[in-house]
C-alpha positions as CSV (number, residue, x, y, z in Angstrom):
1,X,41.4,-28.9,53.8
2,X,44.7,-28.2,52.2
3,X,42.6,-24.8,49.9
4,X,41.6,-23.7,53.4
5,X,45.2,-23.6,55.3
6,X,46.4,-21.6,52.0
7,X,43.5,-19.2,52.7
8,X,44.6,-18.6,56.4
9,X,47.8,-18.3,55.3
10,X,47.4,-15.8,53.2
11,X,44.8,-13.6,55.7
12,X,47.1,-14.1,58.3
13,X,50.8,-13.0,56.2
14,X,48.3,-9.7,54.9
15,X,47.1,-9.0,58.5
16,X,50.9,-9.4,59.7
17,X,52.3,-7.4,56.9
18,X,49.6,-4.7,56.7
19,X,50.0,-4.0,60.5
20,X,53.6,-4.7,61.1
21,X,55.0,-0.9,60.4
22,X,52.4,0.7,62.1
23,X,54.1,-1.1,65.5
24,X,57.9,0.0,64.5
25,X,58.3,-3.7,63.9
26,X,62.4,-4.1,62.8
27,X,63.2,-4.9,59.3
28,X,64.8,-8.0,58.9
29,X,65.0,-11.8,59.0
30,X,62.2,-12.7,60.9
31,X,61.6,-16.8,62.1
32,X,57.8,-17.0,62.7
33,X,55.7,-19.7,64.4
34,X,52.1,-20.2,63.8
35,X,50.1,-22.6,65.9
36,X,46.2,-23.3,64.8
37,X,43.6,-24.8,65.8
38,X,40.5,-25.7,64.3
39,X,36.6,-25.8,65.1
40,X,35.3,-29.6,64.6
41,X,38.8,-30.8,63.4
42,X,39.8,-33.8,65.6
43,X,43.6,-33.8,64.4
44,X,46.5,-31.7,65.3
45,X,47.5,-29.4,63.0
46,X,52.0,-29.1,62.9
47,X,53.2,-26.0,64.0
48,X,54.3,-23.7,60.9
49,X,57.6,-22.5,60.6
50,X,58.6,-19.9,58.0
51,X,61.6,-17.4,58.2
52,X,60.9,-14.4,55.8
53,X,62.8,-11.4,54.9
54,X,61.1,-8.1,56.0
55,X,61.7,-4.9,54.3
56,X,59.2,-1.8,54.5
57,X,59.6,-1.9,50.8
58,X,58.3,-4.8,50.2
59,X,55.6,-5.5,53.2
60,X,53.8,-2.0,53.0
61,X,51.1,-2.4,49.9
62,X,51.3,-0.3,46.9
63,X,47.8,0.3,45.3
64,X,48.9,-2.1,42.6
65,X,49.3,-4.6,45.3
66,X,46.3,-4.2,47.5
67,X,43.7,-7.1,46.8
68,X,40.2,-5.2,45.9
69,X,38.6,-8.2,48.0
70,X,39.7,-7.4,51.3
71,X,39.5,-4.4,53.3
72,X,41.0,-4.0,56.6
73,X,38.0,-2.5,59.1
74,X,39.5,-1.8,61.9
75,X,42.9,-0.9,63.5
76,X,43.9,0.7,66.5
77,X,47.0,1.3,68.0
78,X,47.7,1.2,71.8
79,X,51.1,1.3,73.1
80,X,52.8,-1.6,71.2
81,X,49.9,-3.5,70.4
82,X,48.1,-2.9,67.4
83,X,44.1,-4.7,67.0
84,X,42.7,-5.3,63.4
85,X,40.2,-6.7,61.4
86,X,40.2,-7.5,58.2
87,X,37.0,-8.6,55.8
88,X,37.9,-10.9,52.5
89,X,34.7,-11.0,49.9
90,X,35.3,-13.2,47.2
91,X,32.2,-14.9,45.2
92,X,30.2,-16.8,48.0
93,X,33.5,-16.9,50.3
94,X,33.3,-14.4,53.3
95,X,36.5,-14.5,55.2
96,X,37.0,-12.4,58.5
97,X,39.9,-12.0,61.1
98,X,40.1,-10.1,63.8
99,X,43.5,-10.0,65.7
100,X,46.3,-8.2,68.0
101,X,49.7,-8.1,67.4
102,X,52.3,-7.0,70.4
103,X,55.9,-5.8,68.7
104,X,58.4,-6.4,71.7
105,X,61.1,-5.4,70.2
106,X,63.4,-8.2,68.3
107,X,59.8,-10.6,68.9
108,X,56.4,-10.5,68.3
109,X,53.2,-12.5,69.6
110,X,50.1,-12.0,67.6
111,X,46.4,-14.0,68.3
112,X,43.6,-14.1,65.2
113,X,40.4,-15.5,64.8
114,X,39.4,-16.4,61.3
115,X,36.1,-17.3,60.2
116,X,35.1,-18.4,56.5
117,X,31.5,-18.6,55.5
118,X,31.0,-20.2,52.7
119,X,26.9,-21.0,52.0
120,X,26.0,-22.5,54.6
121,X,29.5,-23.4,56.0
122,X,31.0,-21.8,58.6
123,X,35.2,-22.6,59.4
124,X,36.9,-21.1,62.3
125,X,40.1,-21.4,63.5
126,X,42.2,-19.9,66.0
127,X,45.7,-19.4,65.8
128,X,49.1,-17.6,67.7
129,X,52.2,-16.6,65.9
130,X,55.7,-15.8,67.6
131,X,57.5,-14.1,65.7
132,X,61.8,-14.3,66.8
133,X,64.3,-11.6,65.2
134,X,67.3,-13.4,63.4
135,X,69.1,-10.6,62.2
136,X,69.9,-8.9,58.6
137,X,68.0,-10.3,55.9
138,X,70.7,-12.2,53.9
């Protein structure tokens, strides 16, 4: 259980990342809130709380940076919403999200769907992040 919340973390941060300058989101200290939920799991997972420091130089992937085992399918761009998906290969692990993100200024609210195949295993979960503007990264 604990490998598969580091997966969605990860998806979720590269999704985030990968789509947050194409919205004008503002660089800066960033507080973000991730609530998920989880197909067939009977317990509640704790809200995540994370504050992170974004810079354009650092969030916006070099090709050094980019990992050969996910591609991003789709994007598109309406108003101040941007839609995605993103498809992660690696070995026997398929992992897809598909998501929005509305910028709204000094806060965000983004909604994914993440599902990992693994054999004959499917996981999905569901999760919404708010993201609140703190200021200058310090």
């Amino acid at each position: 259980m604990k490998s598969f919340l580091s997966i969605l973390v990860v998806v979720f941060l590269a999704a985030v990342y990968s789509t947050a300058f194409a919205s004008g989101i503002q660089t800066g200290l960033w507080e973000i809130k991730t609530e998920t939920q989880m197909e067939g799991v009977n317990m509640k997972i704790p809200v995540q709380t994370i504050q992170t420091c974004i810079k354009s130089d650092k969030y916006i992937p070099t090709e050094q940076e980019k990992n050969p085992n996910c591609k991003t399918v789709y994007t598109k761009t309406e108003g101040n919403t941007v839609k995605w998906k993103m498809v992660c290969q690696e070995n026997a692990t398929k992992i897809e999200t598909t998501g929005s993100m509305t910028n709204m200024g000094k806060s965000f609210k983004s909604q994914s769907e993440t599902i990992i195949t693994e054999g004959n295993t499917r996981h999905v979960s569901r999760s919404n992040i708010n993201g609140t503007y703190l200021g200058p990264c310090k």
